[in-house]
N, C-alpha and C positions, 0 to 999 in steps of 0.2 A: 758349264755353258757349252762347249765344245764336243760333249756328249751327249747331250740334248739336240745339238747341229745335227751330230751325224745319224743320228735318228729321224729328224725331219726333215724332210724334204724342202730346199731355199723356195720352190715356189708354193707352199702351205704358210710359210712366214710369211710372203709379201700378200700373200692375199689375204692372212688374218686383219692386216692394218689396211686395208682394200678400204676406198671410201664409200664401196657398195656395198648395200647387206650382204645380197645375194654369195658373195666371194667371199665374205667371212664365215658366212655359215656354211659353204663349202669348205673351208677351207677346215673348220669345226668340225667336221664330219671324217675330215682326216685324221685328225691329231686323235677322235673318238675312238678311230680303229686301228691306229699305232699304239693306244694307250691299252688298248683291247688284246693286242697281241704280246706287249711287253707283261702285262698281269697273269695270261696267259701261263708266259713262259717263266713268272716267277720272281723276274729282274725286276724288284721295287728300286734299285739303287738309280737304272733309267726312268723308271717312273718319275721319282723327287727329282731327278736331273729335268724331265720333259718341266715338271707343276714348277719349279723354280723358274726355268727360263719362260715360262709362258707370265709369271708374277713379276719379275723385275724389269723386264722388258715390254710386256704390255701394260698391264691393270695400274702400273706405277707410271707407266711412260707418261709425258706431258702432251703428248701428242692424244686428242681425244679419240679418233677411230683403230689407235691401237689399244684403246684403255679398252675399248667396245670390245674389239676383237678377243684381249685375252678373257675379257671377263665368259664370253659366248664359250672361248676354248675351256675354258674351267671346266663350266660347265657339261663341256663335250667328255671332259676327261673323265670328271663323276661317273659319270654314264660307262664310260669305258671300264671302268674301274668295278661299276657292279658290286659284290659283294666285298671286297675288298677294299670299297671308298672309302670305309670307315677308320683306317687305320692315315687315310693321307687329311683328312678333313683337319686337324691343323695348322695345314699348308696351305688348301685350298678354300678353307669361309673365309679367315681374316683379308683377304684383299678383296672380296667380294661386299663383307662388311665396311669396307673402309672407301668402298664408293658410290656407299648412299650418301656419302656425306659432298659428293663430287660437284661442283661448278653444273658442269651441264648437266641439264635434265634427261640427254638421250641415255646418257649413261647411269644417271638412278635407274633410270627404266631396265636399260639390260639388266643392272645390278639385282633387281627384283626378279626379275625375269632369269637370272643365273642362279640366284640362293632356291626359286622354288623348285626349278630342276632339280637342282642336289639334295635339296629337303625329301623330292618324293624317289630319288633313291635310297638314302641314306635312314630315311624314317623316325625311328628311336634312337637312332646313334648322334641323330642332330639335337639333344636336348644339352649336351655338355652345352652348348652357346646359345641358350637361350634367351637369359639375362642380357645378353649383348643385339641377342635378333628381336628381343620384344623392345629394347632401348630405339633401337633403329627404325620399328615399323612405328613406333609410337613418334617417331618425329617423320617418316614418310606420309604418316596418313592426315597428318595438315601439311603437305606439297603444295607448291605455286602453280607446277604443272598436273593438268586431271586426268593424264596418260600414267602419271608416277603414284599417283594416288590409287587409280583402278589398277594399277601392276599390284602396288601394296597390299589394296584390298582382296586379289587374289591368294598372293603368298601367308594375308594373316588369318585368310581361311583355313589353308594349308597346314599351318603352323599350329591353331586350335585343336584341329582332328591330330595331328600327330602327339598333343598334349595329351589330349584328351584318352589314349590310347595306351600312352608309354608308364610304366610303373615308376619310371626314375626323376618323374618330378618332383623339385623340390618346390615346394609353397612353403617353407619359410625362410629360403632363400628368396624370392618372389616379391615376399609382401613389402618389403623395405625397395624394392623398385616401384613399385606400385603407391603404396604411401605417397613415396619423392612428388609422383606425377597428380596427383589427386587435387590439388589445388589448381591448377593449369586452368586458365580461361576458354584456350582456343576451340571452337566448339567442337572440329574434327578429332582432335586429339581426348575429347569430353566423351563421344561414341565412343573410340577406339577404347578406352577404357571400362567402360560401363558394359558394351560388348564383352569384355575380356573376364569381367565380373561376374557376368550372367552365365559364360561359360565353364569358369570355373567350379561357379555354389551349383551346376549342374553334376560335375561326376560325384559320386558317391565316396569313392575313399579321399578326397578330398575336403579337409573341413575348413570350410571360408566361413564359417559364423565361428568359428574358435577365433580368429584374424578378423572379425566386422569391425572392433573397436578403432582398429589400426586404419581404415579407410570410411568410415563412415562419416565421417566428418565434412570429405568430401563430396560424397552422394547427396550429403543435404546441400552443399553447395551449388550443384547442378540445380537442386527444383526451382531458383531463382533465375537462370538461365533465359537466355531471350527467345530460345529456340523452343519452339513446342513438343517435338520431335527430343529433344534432350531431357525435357521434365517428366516425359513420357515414358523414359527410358530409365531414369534415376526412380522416377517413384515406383516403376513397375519392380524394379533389384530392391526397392526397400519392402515395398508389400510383402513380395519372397522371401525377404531375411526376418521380415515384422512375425508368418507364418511360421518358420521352423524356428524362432524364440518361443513361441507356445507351445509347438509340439516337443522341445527340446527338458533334458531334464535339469541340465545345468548350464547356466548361463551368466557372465561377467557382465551381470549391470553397472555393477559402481562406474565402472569404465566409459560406457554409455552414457550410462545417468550424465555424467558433466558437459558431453557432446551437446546433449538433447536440453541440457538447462539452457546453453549458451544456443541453439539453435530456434530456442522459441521466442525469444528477443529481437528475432532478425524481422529487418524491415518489408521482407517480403511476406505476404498473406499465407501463400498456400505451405513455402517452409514453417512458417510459425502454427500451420493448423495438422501439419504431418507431427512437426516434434511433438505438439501436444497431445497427438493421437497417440505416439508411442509412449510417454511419458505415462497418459492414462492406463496404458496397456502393464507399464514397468510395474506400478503403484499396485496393480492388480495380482502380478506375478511375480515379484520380485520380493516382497514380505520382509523378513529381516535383514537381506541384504542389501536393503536400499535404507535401515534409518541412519548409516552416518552421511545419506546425501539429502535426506528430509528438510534441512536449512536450504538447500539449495533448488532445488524440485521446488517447494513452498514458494521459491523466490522467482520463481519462474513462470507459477500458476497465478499469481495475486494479477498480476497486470493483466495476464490474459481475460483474466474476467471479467475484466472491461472494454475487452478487444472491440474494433467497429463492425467485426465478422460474426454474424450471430452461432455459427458453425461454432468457433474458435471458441468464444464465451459459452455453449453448452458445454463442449466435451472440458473446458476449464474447472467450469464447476464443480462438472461429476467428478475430477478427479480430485477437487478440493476435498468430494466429500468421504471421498474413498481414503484420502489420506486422514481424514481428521478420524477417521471411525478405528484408524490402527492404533492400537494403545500399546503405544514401545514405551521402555521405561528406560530411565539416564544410565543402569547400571546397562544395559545394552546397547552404550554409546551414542542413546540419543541426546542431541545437547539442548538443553534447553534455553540456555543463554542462545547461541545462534539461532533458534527459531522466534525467540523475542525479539534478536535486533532484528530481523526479516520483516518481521510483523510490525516495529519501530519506522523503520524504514518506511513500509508503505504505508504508511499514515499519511504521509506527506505527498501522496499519490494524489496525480488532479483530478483521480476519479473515483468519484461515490462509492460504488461498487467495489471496488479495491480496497479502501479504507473499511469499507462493515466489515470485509471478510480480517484482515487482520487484525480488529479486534474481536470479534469470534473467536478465533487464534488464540489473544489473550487470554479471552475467560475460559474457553478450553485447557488454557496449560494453568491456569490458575484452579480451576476445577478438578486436577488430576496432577500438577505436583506444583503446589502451594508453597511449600517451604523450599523448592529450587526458581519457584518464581521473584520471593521477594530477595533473595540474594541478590538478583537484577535491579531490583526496585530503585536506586539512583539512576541507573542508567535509559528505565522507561517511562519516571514520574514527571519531567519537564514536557517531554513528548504528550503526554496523556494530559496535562494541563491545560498543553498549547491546543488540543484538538477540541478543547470544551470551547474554542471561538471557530469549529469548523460551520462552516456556509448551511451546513446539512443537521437538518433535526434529528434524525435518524442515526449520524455518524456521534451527535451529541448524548444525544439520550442512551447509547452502547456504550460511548467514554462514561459514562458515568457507571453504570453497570459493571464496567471493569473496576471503577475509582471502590464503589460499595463493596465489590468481592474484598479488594485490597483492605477495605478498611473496617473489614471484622473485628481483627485486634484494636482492643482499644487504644492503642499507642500509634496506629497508622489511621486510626480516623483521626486524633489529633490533630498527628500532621496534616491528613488529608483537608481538613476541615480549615484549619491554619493555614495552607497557600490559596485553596480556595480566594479566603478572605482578603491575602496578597495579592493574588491575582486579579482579583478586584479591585485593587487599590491601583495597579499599575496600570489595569487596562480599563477606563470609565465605559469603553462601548462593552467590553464584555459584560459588563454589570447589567447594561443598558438593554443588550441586545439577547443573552440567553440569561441572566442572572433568575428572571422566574425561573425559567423550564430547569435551569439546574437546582436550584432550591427547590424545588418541588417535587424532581426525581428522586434527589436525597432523600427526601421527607419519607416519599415510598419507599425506598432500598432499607435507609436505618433507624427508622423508626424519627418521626416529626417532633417529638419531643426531646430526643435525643438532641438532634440536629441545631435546634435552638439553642438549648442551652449553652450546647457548644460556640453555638454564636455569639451569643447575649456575652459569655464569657469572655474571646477572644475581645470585641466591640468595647466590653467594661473598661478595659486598658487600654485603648487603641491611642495614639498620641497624636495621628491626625484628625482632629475634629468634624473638619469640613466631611471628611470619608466617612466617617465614624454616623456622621447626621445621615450621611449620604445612602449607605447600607442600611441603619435604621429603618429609613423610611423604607427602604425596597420591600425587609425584612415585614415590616405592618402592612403593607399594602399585600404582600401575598397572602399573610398571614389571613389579612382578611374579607382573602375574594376565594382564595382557593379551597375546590373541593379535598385536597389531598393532607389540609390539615384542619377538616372538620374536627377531630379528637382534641383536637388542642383545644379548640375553641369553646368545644363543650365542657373542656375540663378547667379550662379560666373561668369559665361561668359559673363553677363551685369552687372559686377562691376563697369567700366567707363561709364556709360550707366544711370542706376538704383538707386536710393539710396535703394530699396531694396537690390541690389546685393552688391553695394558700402559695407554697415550694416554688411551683412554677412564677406564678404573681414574682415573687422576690426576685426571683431566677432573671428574668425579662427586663423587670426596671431597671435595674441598673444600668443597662445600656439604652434602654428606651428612653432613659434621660437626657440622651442628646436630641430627642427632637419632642416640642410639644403636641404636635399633633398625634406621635406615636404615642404617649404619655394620655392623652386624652381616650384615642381610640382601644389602650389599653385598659384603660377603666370603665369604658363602657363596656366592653368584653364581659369585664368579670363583674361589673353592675355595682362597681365601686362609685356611684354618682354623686355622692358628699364629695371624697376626693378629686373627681374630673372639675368639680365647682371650683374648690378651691385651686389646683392647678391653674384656673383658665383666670380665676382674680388675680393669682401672682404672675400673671407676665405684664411688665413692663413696656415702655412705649418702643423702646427699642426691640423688642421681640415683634411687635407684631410691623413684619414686614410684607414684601412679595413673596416671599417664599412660605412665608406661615400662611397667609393667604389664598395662593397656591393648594397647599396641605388642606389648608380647612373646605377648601371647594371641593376636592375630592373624596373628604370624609363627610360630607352632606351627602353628595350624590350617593355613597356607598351605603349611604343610613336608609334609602332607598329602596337597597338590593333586599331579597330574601334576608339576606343572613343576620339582620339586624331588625326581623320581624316583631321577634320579641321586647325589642326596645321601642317600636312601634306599640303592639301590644299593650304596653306598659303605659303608656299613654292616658289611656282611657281609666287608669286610677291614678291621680295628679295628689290624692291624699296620700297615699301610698309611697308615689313616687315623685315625693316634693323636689329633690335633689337632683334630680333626672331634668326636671320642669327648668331649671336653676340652671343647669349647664347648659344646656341646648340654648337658652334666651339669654344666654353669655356669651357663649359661640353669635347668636344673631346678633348680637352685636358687635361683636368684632367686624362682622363684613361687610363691608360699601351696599348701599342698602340699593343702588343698581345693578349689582352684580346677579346672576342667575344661582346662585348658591342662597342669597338673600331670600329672593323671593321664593325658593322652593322649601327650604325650611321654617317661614314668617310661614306657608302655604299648610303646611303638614301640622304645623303648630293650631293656626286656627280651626281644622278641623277636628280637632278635642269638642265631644261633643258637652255641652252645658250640662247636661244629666250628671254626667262623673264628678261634678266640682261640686255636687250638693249630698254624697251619701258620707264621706266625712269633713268634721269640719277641725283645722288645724287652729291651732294655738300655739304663742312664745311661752316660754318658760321663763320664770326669771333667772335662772343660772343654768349652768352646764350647755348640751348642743341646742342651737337657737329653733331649729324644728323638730318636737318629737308629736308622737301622734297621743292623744286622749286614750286611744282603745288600747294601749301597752299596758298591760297587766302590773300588780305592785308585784315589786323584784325581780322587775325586768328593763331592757333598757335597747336600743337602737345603735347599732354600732354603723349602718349604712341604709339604704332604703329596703324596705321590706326585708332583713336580717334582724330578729329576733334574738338575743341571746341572753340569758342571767345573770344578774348583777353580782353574783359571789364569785366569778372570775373562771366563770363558763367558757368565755371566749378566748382563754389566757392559751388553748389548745390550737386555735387557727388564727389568733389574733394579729391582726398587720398594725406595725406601727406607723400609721398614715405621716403624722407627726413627723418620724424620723426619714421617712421616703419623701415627704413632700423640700423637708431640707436639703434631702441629695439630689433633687429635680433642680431646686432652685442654684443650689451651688452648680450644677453643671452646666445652666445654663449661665451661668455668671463670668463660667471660661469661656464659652462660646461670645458669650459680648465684647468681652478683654478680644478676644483673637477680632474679632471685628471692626473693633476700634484701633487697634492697631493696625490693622488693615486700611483702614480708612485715614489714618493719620501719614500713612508711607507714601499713600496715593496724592493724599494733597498735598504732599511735601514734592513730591515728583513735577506732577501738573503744574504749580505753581512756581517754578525753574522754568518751564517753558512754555505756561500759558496765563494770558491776563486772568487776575483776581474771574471770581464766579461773582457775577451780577446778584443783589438783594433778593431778586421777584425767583432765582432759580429756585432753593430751597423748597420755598410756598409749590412751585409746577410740580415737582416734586412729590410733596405732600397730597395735591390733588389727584397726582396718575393714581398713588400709592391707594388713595380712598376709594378710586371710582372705577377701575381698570375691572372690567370684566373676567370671569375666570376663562374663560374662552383664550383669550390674550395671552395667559401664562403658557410658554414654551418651556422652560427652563424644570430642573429638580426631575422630582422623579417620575412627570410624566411624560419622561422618553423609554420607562419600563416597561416591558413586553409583557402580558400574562399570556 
């Protein structure tokens, strides 16, 4: 201290802490050319003696215009110091650094104003504290005062060019300060950054796309930014870094990749349409080193595709399609389990659009590795179940296309075929609401034959009845409206004929025996009209209710359609088709003769014209079946209408035991009456706890709705089926 005295002049001290500029920066102008002359002559021991006493005494003091002063004299001393500052800059940043952090603002100000002096003496030799000079401008350049801020932004010009210049920077020393500050909100400190970014991926032996990984997370953080001027800035440093990944030969996507997944989820627009843009870009360039991020990428594109942003949903898709067209395989880590749960997952996406594409997904990975798909298959069959009740035809009819891929083997149509069935049983709208359009996809994907039997089969045993009636009927009414199982239809219709068609016939009944109308309309099918006769004599008072009713008004109407032309047709030979004649005017009688099913069938009936009923003429027999025709040849005999076959046991090959099918009709519906009557017995036991006796006259009202009720009227069964 006292060496440093006798070197300076007492009146250079009092005017350093001078409350006027003018007197300090003279007084700076002294200490510049004491310090000029001690370097001179070699004495560094006065030197450190002058730079200490100017630091503990000013820059330290609490008195703010000696803090000014010493920081100005520092500064004077650099100067003085010239070529030799470099060896005292130890002495002389650190207190300079340490009063940007100061109370008042006049003295950040100097403080900025004293480090760039020394900066533009010292030049390269000021990089050892850089780390400490970029920590400091990065908190000056969001200042409360705009004199501190414009000082700042002078000095971090300064500090750039001298980076920019110097071989001894470290940028991986850097990037972990940098990093630290990337998430920072403040928008000045948001430039200050981006600046710093822009300036650095400018020099050449510097590699900032080797380090993007490490700040990029940030840059996308900016394009959300409120300032226009900052997204401007951030997207303009990705554009440049987007540029030198194409023209680069090697580049760390994976690293990226997980940025840009989580960056396209962001609630902002133009963030979610950049990361998409790079993503599509990765997808393109990135090849094998992107499939162990392919589950996540995938997860990232599905929503986009249904972005509100038409931008967003084009560049989505195209990278949907670019990814689907790379054909990686699991031995090169691609998983295929994680791209099924991805595709799981967005199923359950509220949007359209989103759901087609990850089944897509499906049938593509089921198309290209089958046997690592069904490994998965508990984990995607409930999923793909539940999407057969999505809102969307389109999302329907694809679930099914995945269901068919799956259900090749005969052991997963089974199954498939078996929750179907469940599924139906649990959910009555699902049956109600897509049960055609899925039965009828089926029919297309695995063959309509197939599909049946598998049904007829599971239905043969099903133990809830009501369901069991309830699927039946679905099962006959598609069966015989839809185009997509014309083969079937034609192939019942050489049940007497075929032992293929015979098979089917067998196949069918057994479950068609839970409902008579199915039973009926099955016989007309295959032109079994002896047995529709008999069937429709054995029901009972109790079968014929609302719901057979029901049934029977919509298989009029349907005897209407084309597809039952031929039983039209048939008509017009009543010789022929005695038994045909027999059921239908048994059917007209079963129905309330005001009903509009009445009157369309009494309608169809009478126009048989009188001609037909004169070219043969029938007769009883006295034994065996009560109508055969005259013109049947000897050693021959009638087993249905218009089926000819020879009495030496011709028919023993496609022979149906009407006989024993008409007993399993009758038995089944015999369970179906027990379940009703007991049903009926719980209810009146219930009601009558807590409601008076039923008056005489209800029964009879009853009995009148039951007779007279128009089919119009019936809501109920199965025409809330969709075709």
């Amino acid at each position: 201290m006292a060496e440093a005295l006798s070197v300076i002049p007492p009146a250079v001290i009092r005017n350093l802490a001078d409350k006027l500029y003018e007197k300090r920066k003279n007084a700076a102008l002294e200490v510049e050319g004491i310090v000029k002359q001690l370097a001179s002559a070699g004495d560094h021991d006065r030197i450190v003696a002058v730079i200490s006493l100017l630091t503990t005494e000013f820059t330290y003091s609490p008195q703010a215009n000696h803090r000014k002063g010493g920081l100005i004299s520092l500064a004077a001393a650099t100067v003085g110091l010239t070529t030799e500052a470099a060896q005292h800059l130890e002495l002389i940043v650190p207190p300079v650094l340490n009063s940007f952090a100061d109370q008042d603002s006049r003295v950040r100000y100097y403080a900025c104003e004293a480090l760039y002096n020394i900066a533009k003496v010292v030049r390269g030799d000021f990089i050892i504290f850089f780390n400490q000079i970029f920590d400091a401008l990065c908190k000056l350049s969001a200042d409360s005062d705009a004199n501190v801020q414009s000082a700042a932004h002078l000095l971090d010009r300064l500090v750039k060019d001298i980076v920019t210049e110097s071989d001894q920077f470290s940028i991986e020393e850097f990037i972990p300060l940098l990093r630290e500050r990337m998430n920072v909100l403040n928008p000045y400190v948001r430039q200050f950054l981006v600046g710093w970014i822009t300036v650095l991926d400018s020099v050449p032996d510097i590699d900032m796309l080797g380090f993007l990984p490490d700040f990029l997370d940030g840059l996308f953080n900016m394009l959300s930014d409120s300032s226009h001027e900052i997204r401007q800035q951030a997207d303009s440093a990705l554009s440049e870094f987007l540029q030198e990944i194409k023209n680069s030969p090697s580049v760390d996507y994976g690293r990226m990749a997980e940025i840009l997944v989580q960056r396209a989820g962001s609630p902002d627009e133009f963030t979610r349409l950049t990361a998409i843009t790079w993503i599509n870009e990765f997808v393109k360039l990135g090849g094998d080193q992107l499939v162990p991020y392919y589950a996540d990428i995938l997860g990232a594109i599905l929503p986009c595709i249904s972005d509100k942003e038409e931008k967003i949903r084009v560049v989505a898709r195209e990278t949907n399609e670019e990814l689907r067209a790379i054909k990686a395989d699991p031995a090169d880590a691609f998983d295929v389990g994680a791209i099924l749960s991805i595709a799981r997952r967005q199923l359950s996406s509220e949007w359209e659009a989103t759901r087609i594409e990850a089944l897509h997904w499906m049938s593509t990975l089921l198309s290209r590795h089958r046997s690592e798909v069904l490994i998965f298959l508990n984990d995607i069959f409930d999923t793909l179940l539940k999407a057969l009740s999505d809102s969307s035809d389109k999302v329907v009819l694809l679930v099914l296309d995945v269901h068919a891929c799956i259900a090749r083997d005969p052991l997963h149509f089974r199954q498939l075929v078996a929750f179907l069935v469940h599924s139906f049983q649990l959910d009555n709208s699902l049956l109600e609401k897509r049960g055609a359009l899925i039965i009828r996809r089926l029919c297309v994907l695995l063959n309509a034959e197939r599909v049946y039997r598998e049904l007829s089969a599971i239905l043969e045993g099903e133990s809830d009845l009501d369901f069991a009636s309830i699927m039946v009927q679905a099962l006959n009414l598609i069966l015989l409206t839809s185009s997509e199982l014309s083969e079937i239809r034609d192939l019942l219709k050489q049940s007497l004929v075929t032992p293929s068609g015979k098979d089917l016939y067998d196949a069918l009944y057994a479950s068609w025996c839970h409902s008579p109308m199915a039973i009926i309309s099955l016989c007309f099918l295959a032109q079994t009209y002896q047995h529709a006769s008999t069937v429709i004599q054995s029901l009972v008072e109790e079968d014929i209710n609302v719901k057979l009713l029901v049934q029977l008004d919509k298989l009029i109407r349907l005897m209407e359609t084309p597809i039952f032309a031929y039983l039209r047709l048939q008509l017009l030979e009543p010789g022929r088709y005695i038994w045909l004649f027999k059921a239908l005017y048994g059917l007209l009688m079963l129905l309330p003769q005001q009903s509009a099913a009445f009157k369309i069938l009494k309608t169809r009936l009478k126009a048989v014209p009188s001609y037909s009923n004169s070219g043969e003429q029938l007769k009883r027999k006295p034994s065996g079946d009560p109508y055969q025709f005259h013109s049947v040849p000897d050693g021959f005999r009638t087993i249905e209408d218009g089926v000819v076959v020879a009495e030496d046991g011709g028919s023993s090959r496609n022979g149906i035991n009407f006989a024993a099918r008409l007993q399993q009709f009758q038995q089944m519906q015999r369970q179906h009456r027990v379940l009703a009557k007991t049903r009926a017995k719980s209810r009146n036991i219930s009601t009558s706890s807590t409601k008076e006796p039923k008056r005489e006259e209800e029964p009879i009202r009853a009995q009148s709705v039951e007779r007279n009720v128009p089919s119009r009227s019936f809501k109920r069964g199965l025409g809330k089926l969709r075709l």
